[in-house]
N, C-alpha and C positions, 0 to 999 in steps of 0.2 A: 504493500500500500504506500503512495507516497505521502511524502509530509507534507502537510500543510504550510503554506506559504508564510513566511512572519508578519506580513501586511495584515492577514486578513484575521489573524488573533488579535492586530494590535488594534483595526480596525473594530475588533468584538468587544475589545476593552474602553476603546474609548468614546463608541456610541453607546455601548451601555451605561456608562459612566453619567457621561452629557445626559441620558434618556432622563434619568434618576434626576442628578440635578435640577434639570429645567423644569422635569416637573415640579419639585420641592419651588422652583423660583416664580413659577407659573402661579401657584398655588397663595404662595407672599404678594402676587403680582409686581414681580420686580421684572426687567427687562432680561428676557432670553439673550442676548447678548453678553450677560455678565452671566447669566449660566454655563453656560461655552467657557468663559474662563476661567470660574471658579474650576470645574471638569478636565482643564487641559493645566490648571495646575495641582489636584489629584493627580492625574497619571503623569504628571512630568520625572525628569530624574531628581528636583531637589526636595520634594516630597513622599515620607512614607506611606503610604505599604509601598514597598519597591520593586512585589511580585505585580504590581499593574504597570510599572513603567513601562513606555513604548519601546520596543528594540528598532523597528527599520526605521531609524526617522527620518533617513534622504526620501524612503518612498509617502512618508506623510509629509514632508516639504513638498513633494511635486504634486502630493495631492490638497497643500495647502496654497498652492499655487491657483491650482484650478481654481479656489476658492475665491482669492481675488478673482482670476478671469470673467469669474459666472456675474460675481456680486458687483463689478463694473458691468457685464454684459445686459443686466437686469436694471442698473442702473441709468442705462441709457437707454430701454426702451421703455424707462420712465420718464427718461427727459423728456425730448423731443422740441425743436428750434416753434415751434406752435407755443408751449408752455411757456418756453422763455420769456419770448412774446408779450405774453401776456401777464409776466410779472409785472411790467412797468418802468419805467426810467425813476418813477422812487422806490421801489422795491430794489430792483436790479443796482441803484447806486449806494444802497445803504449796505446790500451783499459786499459791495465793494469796497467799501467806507470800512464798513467793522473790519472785515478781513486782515485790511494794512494794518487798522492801528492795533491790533491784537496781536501779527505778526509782529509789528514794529514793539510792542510792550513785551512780548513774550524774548523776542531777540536783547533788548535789553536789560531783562531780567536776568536770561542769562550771564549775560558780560557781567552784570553786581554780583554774581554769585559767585565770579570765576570759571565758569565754563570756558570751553576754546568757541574758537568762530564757528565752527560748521556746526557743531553740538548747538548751539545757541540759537545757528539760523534755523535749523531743524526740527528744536523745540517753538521757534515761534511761529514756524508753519502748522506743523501740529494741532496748537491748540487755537487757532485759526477757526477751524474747523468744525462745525458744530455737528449733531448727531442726527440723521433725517430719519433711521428707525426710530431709535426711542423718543425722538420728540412725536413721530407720525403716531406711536402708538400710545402715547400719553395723551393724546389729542383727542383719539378715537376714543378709548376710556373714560376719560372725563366728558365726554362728550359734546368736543367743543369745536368737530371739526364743519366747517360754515361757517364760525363766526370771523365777521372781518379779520381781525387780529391773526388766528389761524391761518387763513387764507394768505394774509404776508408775511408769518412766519413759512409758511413750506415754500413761498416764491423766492424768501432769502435764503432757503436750504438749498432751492434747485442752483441758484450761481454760487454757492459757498462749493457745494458739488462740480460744478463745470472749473471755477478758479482750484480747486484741490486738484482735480488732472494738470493742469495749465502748470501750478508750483510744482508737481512732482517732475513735469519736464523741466520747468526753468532750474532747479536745484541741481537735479542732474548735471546740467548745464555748466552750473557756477559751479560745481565736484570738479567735473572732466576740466575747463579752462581753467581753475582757479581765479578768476575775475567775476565781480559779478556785475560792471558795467568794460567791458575791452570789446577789441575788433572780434574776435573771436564769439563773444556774445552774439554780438548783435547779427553776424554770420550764422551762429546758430540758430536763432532766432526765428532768419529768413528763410533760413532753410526746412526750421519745423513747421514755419507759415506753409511752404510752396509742398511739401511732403503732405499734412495731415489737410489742407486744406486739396491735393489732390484725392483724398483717398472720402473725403466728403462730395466733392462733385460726382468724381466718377462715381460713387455707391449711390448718389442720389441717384444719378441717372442712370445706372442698369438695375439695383436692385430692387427697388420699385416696378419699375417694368416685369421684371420678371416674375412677383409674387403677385401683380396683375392675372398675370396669363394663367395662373398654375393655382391659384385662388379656387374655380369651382369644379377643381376635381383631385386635388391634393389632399390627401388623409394627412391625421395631425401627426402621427406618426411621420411623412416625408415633410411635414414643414419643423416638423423639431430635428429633422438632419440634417436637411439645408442650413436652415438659422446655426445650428452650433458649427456645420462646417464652415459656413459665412463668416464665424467669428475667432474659429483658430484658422480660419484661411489669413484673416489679417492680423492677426495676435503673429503668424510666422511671419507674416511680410513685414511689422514692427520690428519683430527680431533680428530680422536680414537686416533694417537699414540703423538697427541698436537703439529704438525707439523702446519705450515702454509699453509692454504685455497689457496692461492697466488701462495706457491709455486708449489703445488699439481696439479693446475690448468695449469700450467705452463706445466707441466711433461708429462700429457697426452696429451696438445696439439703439446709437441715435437715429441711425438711417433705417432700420427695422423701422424704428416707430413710428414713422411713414408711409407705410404699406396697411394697406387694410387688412392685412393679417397678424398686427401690433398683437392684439387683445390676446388671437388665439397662441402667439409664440410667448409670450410671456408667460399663459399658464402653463403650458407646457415646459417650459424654461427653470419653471419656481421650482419644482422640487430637485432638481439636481443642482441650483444655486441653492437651497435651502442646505441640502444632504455637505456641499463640499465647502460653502460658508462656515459651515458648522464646523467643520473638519482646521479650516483655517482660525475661526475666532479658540476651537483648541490648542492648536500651535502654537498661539499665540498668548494661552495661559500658560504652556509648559515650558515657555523661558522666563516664568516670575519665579524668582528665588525667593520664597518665605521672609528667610533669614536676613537679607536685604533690606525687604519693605520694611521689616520691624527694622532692624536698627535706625532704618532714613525714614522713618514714619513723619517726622517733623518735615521734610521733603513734599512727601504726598500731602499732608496736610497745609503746607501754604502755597503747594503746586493749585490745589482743589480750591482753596480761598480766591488766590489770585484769580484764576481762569472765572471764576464766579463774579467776581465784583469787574473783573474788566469786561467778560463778555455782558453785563446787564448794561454797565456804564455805555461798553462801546455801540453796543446794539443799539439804545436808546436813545441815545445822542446823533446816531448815524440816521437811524427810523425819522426821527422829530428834523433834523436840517435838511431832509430831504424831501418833508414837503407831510408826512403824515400827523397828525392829533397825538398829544402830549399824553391822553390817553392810551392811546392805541402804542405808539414807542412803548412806553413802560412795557405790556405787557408781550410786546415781539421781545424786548428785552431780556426780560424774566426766563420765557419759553427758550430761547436759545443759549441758557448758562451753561454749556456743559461741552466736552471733548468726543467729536466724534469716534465711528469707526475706522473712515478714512483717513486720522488722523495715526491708527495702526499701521496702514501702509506707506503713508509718507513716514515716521519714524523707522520701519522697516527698510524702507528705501538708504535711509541716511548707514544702517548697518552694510548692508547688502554693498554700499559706497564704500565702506571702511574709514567713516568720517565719525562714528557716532558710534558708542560704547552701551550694552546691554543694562547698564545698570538705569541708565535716564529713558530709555524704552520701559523698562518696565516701572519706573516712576510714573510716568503718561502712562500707563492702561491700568496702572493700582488708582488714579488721581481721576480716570476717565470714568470708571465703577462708582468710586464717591459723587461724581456730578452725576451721572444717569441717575443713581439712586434717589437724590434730591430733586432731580428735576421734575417729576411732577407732584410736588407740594408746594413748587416753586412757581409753578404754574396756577394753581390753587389761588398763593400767596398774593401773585400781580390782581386777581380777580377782586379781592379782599381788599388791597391798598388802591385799586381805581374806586372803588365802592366809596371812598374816604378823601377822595383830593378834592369833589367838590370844597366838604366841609373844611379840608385844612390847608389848599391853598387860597392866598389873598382873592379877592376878584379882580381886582386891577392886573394880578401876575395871569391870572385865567386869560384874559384879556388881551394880554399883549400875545402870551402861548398860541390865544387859537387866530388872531390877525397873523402873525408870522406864517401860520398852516394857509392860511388863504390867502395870503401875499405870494407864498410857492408855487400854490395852485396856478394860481392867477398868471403866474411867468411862464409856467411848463406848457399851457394853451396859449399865450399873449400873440404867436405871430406864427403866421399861416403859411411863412415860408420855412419851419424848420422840416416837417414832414418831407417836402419836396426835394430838398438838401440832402436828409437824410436819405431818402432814395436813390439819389443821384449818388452820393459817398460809398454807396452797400453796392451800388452795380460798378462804379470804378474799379472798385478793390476786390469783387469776385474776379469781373474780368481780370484785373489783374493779377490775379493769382492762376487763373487758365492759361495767360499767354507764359508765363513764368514756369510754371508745369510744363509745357509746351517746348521752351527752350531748355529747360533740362532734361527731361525725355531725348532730345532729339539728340544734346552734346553726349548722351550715356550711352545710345543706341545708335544711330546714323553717322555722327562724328567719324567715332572708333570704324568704319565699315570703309568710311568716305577715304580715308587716310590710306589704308590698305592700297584701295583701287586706285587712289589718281592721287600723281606726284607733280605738280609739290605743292606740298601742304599749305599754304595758303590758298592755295584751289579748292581742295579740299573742304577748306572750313568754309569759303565763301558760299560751297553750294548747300553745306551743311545748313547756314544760317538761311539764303534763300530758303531751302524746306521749310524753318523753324519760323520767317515770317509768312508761308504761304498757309502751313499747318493753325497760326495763329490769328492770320486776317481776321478772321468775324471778331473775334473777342477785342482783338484792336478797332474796329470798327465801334464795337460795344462801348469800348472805353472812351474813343473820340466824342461818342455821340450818347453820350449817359444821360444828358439834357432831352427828351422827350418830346414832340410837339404839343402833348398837353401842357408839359412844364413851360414852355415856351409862351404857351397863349395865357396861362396863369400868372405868370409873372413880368413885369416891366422890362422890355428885353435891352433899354440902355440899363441895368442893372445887371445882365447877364454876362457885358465885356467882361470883364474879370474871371466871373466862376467859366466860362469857356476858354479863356485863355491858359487860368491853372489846370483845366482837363486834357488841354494839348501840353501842354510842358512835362504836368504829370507823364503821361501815356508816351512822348517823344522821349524824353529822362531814363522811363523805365527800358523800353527799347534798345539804346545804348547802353544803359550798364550792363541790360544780359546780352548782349552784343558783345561788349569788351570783354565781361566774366569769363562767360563760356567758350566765346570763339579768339579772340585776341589778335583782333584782325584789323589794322588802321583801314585799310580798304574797307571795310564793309561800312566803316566809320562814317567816313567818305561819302560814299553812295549810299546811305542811310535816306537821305532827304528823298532823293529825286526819287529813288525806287517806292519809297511808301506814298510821295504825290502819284505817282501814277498810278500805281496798281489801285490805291483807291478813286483815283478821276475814272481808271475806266469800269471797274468792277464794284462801284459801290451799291449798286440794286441787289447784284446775287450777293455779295457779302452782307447784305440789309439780311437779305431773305432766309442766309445761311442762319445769322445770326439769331432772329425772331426763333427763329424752329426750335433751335436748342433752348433757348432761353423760356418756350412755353413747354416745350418737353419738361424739362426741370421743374417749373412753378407745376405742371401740373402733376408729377410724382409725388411731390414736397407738399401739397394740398389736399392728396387723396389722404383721407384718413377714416377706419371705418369701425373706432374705436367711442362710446360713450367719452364726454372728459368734462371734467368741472368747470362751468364757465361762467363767471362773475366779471363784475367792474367794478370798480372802490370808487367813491365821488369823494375825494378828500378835499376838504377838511370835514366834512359832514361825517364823517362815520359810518357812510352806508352804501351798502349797497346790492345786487338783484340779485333774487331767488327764483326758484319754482316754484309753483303750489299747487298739486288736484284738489280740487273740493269734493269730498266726502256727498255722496248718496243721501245723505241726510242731516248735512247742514243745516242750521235754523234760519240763514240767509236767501237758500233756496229759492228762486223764483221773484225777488226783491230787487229792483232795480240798484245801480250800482248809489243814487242818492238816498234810497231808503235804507242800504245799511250803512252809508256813510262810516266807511272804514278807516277814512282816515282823523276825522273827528275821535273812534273808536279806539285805534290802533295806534295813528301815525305812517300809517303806510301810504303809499301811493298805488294803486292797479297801472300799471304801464303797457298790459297788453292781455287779451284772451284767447287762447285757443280753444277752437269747439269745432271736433271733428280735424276736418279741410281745412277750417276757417280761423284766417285770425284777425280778431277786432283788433288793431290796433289806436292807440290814445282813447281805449272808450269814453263817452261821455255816459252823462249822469243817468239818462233813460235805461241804458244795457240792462239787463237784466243777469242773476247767474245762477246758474242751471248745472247739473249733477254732471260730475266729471269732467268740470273744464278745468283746465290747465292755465292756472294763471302767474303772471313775472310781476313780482310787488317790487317795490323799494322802498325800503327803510333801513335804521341801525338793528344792531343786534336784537335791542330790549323790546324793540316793538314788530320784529318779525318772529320773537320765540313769543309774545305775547300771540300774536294771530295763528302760529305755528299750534300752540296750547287748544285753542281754539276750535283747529280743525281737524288736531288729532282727537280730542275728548269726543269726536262724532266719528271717527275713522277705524277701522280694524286691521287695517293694512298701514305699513310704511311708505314714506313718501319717494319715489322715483321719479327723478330727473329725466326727461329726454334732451334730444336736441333743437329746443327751441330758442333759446339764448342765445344758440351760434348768428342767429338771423339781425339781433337788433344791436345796435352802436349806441353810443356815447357823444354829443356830439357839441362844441362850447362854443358861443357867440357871445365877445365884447364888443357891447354899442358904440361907436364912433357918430362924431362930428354928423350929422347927414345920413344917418341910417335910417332907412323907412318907417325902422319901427317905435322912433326915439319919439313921446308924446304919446302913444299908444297905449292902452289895456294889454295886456297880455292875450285877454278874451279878442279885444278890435286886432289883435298883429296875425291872426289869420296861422299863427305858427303851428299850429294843431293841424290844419286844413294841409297847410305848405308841406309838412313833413310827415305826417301822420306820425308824429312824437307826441311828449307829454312833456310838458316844462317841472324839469324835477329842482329845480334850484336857481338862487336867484343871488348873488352875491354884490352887494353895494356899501359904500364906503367902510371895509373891512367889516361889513355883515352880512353874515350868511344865514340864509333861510332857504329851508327844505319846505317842500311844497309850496310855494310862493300861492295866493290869492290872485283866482283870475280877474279882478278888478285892479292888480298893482298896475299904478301908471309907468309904462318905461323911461329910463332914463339915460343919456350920455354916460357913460363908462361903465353901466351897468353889464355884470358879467351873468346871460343866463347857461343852463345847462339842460340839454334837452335828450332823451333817450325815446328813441324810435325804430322802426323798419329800417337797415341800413340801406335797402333799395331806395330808400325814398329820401331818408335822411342825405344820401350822397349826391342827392339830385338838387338838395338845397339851392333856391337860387337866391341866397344871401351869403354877397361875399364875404360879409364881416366871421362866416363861421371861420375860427381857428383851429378847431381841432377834429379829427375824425379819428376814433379809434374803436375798430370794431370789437363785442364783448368778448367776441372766444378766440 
């Protein structure tokens, strides 16, 4: 008989181990996460019984490897550049705000302590990072996940998420050069741009396509083969170019979550990220030495201080400058005290570098246990201390707190040419990362071929670079012409001289240095100019033509999505914003025009739209009537959407389920200027309900803001309203004062 493999004893030992723990931990309701590593420091080698230590531990590295691969791969077809999206530019800059300065405090904490540099910088990345399990599952528990606050704590997990890949490359980085601003950076840099930013186009563009086709007759079984080969096909091709496993793994589950087969590969996905996650958050208890923690216990405990008063400090201060209620900061604050998972692998990274020593790894995951553990009482806690600022801050400091929130607002909508900009900057810098790919492609592959066959070698490169601008035309064409005809007519075109003239410098700039880079050719130098006036004087229709193709190919893989997803809009400084709601079979509103239950006298809410059936009333007025199983989008804050929520569960027997009707309606914000039609008006007389089929949900005038404005307010010069509607219609607005347009989902 043969013997038994030592894997798969070590593997009996230590899910059995885990099985037992988690449950014990399930049971306390503490986070499965610190189950795992209570379990993998049982069977480690510095703790007794020593008859459970693991013997093969190279093959539970390799299989705690997977563990990252999975738990990034899951990771990303949780992201998706949709959600990003729809974090916000205050959501998204507050991710970004806390990050530095938690890095930057954590990096200096160390240097007080006497760490070395890399140790330091390692630790500050680290504890950066906050926890998107146990916060996601603290949320769901307490059952708070809908409320505003929630919904911008998981938007600043998803970029704390996306910046944790970004640091574990740039670290890398600054190990390999030793610099962590030189030529060599910034080398690296562009190169990790032109590299991961090809392996995002190209995956938009085929692998989308392809789980199109193979969609209605693929068993789950062939889409959970594809998907994990899809994702060690580029986990190796990371390898090959000495990228990171982590990141790579990442990359293609972002591009998964654009195919409408997201939902189903993800569940299929879960239990072998569940099984080897597991396997790796072990690994990763069985390098804590007991003996350690106790002696540096004074360590973990002002490791776990610190990380707690910086990340509430940093978060809250970041949350509130960036545009959200002084309420609302605090309690993202709070929710985000703690050291993620991810925060395992980048200190892992810093060993595996041989920059960073075991004993400060296991300080950060003894330090990360104590804030998981805390974190939701801490959560609790913020709900508590909002409950109490009425009463104990000043009103004047009230005052000033929520004008600041609507002074932000008021800036982030104020002009109506940033959106257009912004479009124009995201198509320059794709294109340019396509024509960039392009020339390196060509100098790795054709160069090397060209050289061979024809001598001499300045021939050679010239024809090389002729391919690498013929292969590139459209995207150059993209890049010259990023400006639009619509952007053209929307905007003052003696105001365009400039931004058209940086878009050719830009686009002419880049040409040349991958010109010089790659091929090093004064010739080609030379003849740079005349060759790209012509070839675009005589081919610029097909290069038009070339160009649109790929460009709707893309947007439309990148749009198909055939997954439920959560879709809100936050009206900040208000505190509020849209849900779903059926109405219950036996409602006491029933059949009640929408003025006889006057829901918002009741509640505070606003009804913003109904669906019935086919049909959607949109901005209903006060006649509507509501009638059994319509589907309605309210707006309000928290307090007065769980009050009407109370409401229609006490008549409901079923849970409430979201469709996708929120995908449908925007957001959309008009400051009255000088001469606007509507300036002297009612809100009732400005016809805006009829123009848009919106509802005027907010009204914001000299640093006062009101929810549900009175359709008898007269309007006013600088008044800033806010209107949520049909975005078919809302986009059809023909008031140019609108500044903003941001669809909900």
């Amino acid at each position: 008989m043969n013997e038994l493999a030592p894997i798969i004893k070590d593997l009996a030992i230590i899910l059995s181990v885990a099985g037992i723990v988690v449950l014990l931990f399930q049971k306390i309701r503490q986070p499965i996460v610190l189950g795992y590593i209570v379990a993998g420091i049982i069977v480690g080698p510095h703790t007794p019984p020593y008859s459970l230590v693991v013997k093969d531990i190279t093959t539970v590295k390799v299989l705690s490897e997977l563990g990252v691969i999975f738990l990034m791969f899951s990771l990303g077809l949780n992201f998706s550049f949709h959600k990003l999206t729809r974090v916000g530019f205050s959501v998204g800059a507050a991710g970004i705000f806390e990050t530095a300065i938690m890095m930057l405090l954590g990096f200096a904490a160390g240097r007080f302590i006497g760490w070395p540099f890399y140790e330091s910088l390692f630790f500050g990345a680290a504890i950066s990072i906050s926890s998107t399990t146990i916060v996601a599952k603290a949320l769901d528990e307490l059952k708070l996940k809908g409320k505003r606050f929630a919904n911008i704590v998981l938007g600043v997990l998803v970029v704390e998420d996306l910046l944790a890949i970004i640091l574990m490359v740039a670290l890398s980085t600054v190990v390999i050069t030793k610099h962590i601003f030189s030529l060599s950076m910034l080398l690296s840099i562009i190169n990790l741009i032109i590299v991961v930013g090809g392996w995002f186009l190209i995956g938009y563009f085929l692998v989308p396509t392809l789980f199109n086709r193979i969609k209605n007759y693929a068993s789950q079984e062939t889409i959970t083969i594809v998907s994990v080969a899809l994702c060690l096909f580029l986990v190796s091709v990371a390898a090959h170019f000495h990228y990171s496993s982590a990141l790579a793994a990442f990359i293609m589950g972002s591009i998964l979550a654009e195919t409408p087969l997201a939902n189903n590969i993800e569940q299929t996905v879960r239990p072998m990220r569940d099984l080897f996650a597991a396997v790796f958050f072990i690994s990763v208890g069985m390098l804590i030495d007991p003996k350690i923690v106790m002696q540096q216990w004074q360590y973990v405990l002002l490791i776990s201080i610190f990380v707690i008063a910086g990340k509430i400090l940093s978060v809250t201060i970041s949350s509130f400058l960036t545009g959200q209620s002084y309420k609302t900061s605090l309690r993202v604050g709070f929710s985000l005290a703690q050291i993620g998972e991810l925060s395992f692998i980048i200190a892992g990274l810093g060993i595996s570098l041989h920059v960073t020593n075991s004993s400060i790894y296991q300080l950060l995951i003894i330090s990360s246990a104590v804030t998981a553990f805390v974190t939701p009482y801490f959560i609790k806690l913020s709900g508590h201390i909002n409950n109490q600022l009425d009463n104990v801050l000043p009103k004047h400091l009230q005052y000033i707190l929520d004008s600041y929130s609507a002074w932000v607002y008021r800036i982030s909508i104020g002009s109506s040419n940033i959106s257009i900009y912004r479009k124009v900057v995201t198509q320059l810098v794709l294109n340019g990362i396509v024509v960039a790919i392009v020339f390196a492609l060509t100098n790795n592959l054709i160069l090397p071929e060209m050289v061979v066959l024809i001598d001499p070698i300045y021939l050679a490169q010239t024809i090389s670079w002729a391919i690498a601008i013929v292969l590139s035309s459209s995207f150059i064409w993209g890049m010259l012409f990023s400006f639009t005809p619509l952007s053209l007519i929307e905007q003052n075109r003696t105001k365009l001289v400039m931004p058209l003239f940086l878009i050719w410098l830009v686009t002419i700039v880049e040409i040349a240095v991958l010109s010089e880079a790659y091929f090093h050719n004064w010739l080609v130098m030379l003849t740079l100019i005349v060759i790209t006036i012509l070839l675009f004087s005589l081919l610029h229709k097909q290069l038009e033509k070339s160009y649109l193709w790929f460009r709707r190919r893309l947007l439309s893989n990148i749009r198909k999505i055939g997954r439920k997803q959560a879709r809100y809009e936050e009206l900040a400084p208000w505190d509020t914003h849209l849900v779903e709601i059926t109405v219950p079979a036996n409602f006491p509103f029933l059949n009640k025009t929408l003025s006889e239950c006057d829901l918002r006298q009741k509640f505070g809410i606003n009804i913003v739209a109904i669906k019935r059936g086919s049909q959607i009333i949109s901005a209903p007025r006060g006649e509507a009537r509501m009638l059994p199983y319509d589907q309605l989008i309210i707006l309000g804050n928290d307090e007065q959407i769980d009050s009407f929520k109370k409401t229609i569960m006490g008549f409901s027997n079923s849970e409430q389920e979201d469709s996708d009707l929120l995908k449908n309606f925007a957001l959309k914000g008009i400051i009255l200027e000088q001469g606007s039609p509507l300036v002297g008006k009612t809100i009732r007389d400005s016809k805006i309900r009829e123009q848009t089929h919106g509802v005027v949900v907010g009204l914001e005038r000299e640093r006062k803001h009101i929810l549900n404005p009175d359709y008898f307010t007269t309007l006013k010069v600088g008044d800033m309203l806010l209107i949520v509607g049909e975005e078919e219609f809302v986009n059809r607005s023909p008031y140019k004062s609108f500044a903003d347009n941001r669809p909900i989902a």
